[in-house]
Backbone as CSV, one residue per row, in Angstrom:
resi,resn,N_x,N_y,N_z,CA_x,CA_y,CA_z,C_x,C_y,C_z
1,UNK,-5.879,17.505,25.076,-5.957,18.297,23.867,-6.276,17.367,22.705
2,UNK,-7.186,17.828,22.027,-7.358,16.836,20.654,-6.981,17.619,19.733
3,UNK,-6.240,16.541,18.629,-5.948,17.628,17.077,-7.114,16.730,16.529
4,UNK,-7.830,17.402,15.308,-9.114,16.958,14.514,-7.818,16.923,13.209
5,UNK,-8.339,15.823,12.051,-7.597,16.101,11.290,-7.538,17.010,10.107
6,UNK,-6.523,17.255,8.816,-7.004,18.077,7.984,-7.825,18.032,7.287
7,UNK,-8.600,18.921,6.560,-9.620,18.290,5.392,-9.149,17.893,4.244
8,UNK,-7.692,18.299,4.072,-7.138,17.899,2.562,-6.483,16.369,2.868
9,UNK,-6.048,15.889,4.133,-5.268,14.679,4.546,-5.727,13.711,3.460
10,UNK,-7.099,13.177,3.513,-7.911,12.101,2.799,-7.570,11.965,1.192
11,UNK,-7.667,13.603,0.714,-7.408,13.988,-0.698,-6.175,14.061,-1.147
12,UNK,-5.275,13.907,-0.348,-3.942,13.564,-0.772,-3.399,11.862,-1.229
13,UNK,-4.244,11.383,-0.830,-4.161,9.695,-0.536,-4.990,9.156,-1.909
14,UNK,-4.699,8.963,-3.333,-5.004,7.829,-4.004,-4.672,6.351,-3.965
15,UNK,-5.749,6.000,-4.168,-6.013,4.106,-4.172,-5.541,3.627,-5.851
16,UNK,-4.679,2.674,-5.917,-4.320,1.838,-7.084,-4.480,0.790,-6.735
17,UNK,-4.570,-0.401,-8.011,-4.346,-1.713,-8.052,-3.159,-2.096,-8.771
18,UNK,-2.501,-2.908,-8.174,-1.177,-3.741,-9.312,-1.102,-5.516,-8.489
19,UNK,-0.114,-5.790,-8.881,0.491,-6.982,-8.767,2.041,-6.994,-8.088
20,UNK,1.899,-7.696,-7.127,3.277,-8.527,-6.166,3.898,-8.964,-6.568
21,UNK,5.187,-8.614,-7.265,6.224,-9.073,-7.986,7.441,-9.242,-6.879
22,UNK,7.548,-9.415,-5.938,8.399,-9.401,-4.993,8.427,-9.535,-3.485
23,UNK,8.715,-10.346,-2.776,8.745,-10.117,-1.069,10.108,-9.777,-0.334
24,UNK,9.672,-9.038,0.145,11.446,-8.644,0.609,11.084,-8.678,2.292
25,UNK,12.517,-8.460,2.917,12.225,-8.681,4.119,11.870,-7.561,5.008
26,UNK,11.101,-7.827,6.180,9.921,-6.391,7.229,8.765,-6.384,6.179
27,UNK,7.952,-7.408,6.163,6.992,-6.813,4.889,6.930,-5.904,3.961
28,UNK,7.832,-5.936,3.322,7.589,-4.702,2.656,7.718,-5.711,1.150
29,UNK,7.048,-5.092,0.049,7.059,-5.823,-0.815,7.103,-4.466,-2.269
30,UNK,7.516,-5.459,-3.338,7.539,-4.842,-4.862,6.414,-5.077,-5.506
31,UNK,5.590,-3.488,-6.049,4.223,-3.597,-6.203,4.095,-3.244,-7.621
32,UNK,4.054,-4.381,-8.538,3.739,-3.506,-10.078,2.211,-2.837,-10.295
33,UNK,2.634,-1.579,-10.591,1.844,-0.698,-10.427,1.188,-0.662,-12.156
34,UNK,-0.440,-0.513,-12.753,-0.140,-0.379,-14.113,-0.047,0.781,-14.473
35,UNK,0.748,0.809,-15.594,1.379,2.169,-16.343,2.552,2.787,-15.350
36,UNK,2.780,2.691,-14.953,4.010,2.926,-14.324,5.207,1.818,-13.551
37,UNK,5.965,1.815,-13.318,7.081,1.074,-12.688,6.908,0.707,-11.229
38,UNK,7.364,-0.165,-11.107,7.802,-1.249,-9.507,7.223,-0.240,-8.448
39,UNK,6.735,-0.437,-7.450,6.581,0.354,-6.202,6.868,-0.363,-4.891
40,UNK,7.569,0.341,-3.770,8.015,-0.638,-2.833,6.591,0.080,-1.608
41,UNK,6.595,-1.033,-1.209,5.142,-1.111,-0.455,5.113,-1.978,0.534
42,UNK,4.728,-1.738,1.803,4.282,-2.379,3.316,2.878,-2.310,3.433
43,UNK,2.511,-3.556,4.623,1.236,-3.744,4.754,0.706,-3.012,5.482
44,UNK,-0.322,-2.679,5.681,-1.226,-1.555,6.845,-1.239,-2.113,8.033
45,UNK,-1.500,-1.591,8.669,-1.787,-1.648,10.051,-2.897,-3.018,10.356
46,UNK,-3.885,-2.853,9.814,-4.931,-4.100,9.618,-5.015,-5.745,8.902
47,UNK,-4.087,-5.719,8.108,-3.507,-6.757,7.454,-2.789,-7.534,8.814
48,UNK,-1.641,-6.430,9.252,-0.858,-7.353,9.734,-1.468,-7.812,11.428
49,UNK,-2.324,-7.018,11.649,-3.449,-7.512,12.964,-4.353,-8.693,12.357
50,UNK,-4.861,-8.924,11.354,-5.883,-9.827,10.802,-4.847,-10.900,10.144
51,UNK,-3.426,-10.687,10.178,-2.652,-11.682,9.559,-2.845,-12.371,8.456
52,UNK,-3.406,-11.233,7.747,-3.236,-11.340,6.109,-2.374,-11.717,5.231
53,UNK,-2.334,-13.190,4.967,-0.996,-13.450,3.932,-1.013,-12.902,2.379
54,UNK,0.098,-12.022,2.415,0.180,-11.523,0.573,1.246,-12.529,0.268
55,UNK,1.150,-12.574,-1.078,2.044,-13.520,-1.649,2.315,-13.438,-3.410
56,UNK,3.678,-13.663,-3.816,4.190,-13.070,-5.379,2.732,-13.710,-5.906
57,UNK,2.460,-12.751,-7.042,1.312,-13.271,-8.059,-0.403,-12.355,-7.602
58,UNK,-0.263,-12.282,-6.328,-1.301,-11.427,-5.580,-1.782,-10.324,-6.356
59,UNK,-3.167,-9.917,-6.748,-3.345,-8.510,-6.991,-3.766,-7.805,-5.489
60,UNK,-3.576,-6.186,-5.552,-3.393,-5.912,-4.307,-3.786,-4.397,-4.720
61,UNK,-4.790,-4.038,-3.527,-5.091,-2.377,-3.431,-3.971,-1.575,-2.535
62,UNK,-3.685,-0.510,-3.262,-2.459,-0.132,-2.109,-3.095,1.658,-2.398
63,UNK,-2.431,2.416,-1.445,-2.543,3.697,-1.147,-1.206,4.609,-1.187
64,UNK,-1.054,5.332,-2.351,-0.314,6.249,-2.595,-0.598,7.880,-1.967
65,UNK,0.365,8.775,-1.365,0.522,9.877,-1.322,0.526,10.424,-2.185
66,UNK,0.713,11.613,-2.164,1.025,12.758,-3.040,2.424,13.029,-3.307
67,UNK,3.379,12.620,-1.942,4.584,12.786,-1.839,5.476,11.979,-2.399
68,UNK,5.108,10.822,-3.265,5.612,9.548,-3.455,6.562,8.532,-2.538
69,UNK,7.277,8.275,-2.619,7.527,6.754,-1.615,7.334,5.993,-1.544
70,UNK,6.937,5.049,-0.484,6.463,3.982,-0.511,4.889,3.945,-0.549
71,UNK,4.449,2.621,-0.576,2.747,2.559,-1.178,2.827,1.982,0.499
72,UNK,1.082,1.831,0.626,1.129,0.911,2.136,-0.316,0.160,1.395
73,UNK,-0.338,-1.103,1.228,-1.317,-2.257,0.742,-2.353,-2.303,1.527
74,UNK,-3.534,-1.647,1.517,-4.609,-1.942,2.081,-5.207,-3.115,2.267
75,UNK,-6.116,-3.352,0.862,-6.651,-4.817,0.561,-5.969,-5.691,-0.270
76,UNK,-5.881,-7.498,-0.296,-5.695,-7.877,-0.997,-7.459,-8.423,-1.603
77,UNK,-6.807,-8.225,-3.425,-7.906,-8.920,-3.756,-8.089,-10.425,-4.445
């Protein structure tokens, strides 16, 4: 059986940039977001296969829901 996915899935998902103000432990890190406050954020799936080092001071693309929570860091730039 295949599920296809939704058409709104994609459109729920905005891209930001901020800065790594924090490493905490399980990758997950503190993402200053601009105009708004701290965001706690883990690396994607691809980072941590390509063993992408982030590190405090980093600017960083991350991917927000709609639902808020945590961010998950796509690219570093």
């Amino acid at each position: 059986m295949h599920f296809a996915a939704m058409p709104n899935e994609h459109a729920q998902k905005g891209t930001v940039r901020g800065v790594v103000t924090e490493a905490l432990p399980d990758t997950l890190f503190r993402v200053a977001v601009e105009g708004d406050e701290a965001l706690l954020c883990y690396l994607s799936g691809k980072m941590r296969i390509n063993r992408i080092r982030v590190l405090i001071g980093d600017r960083v693309e991350l991917e927000t829901s709609s639902y808020g929570g945590k961010g998950r860091i796509i690219k570093r730039l």
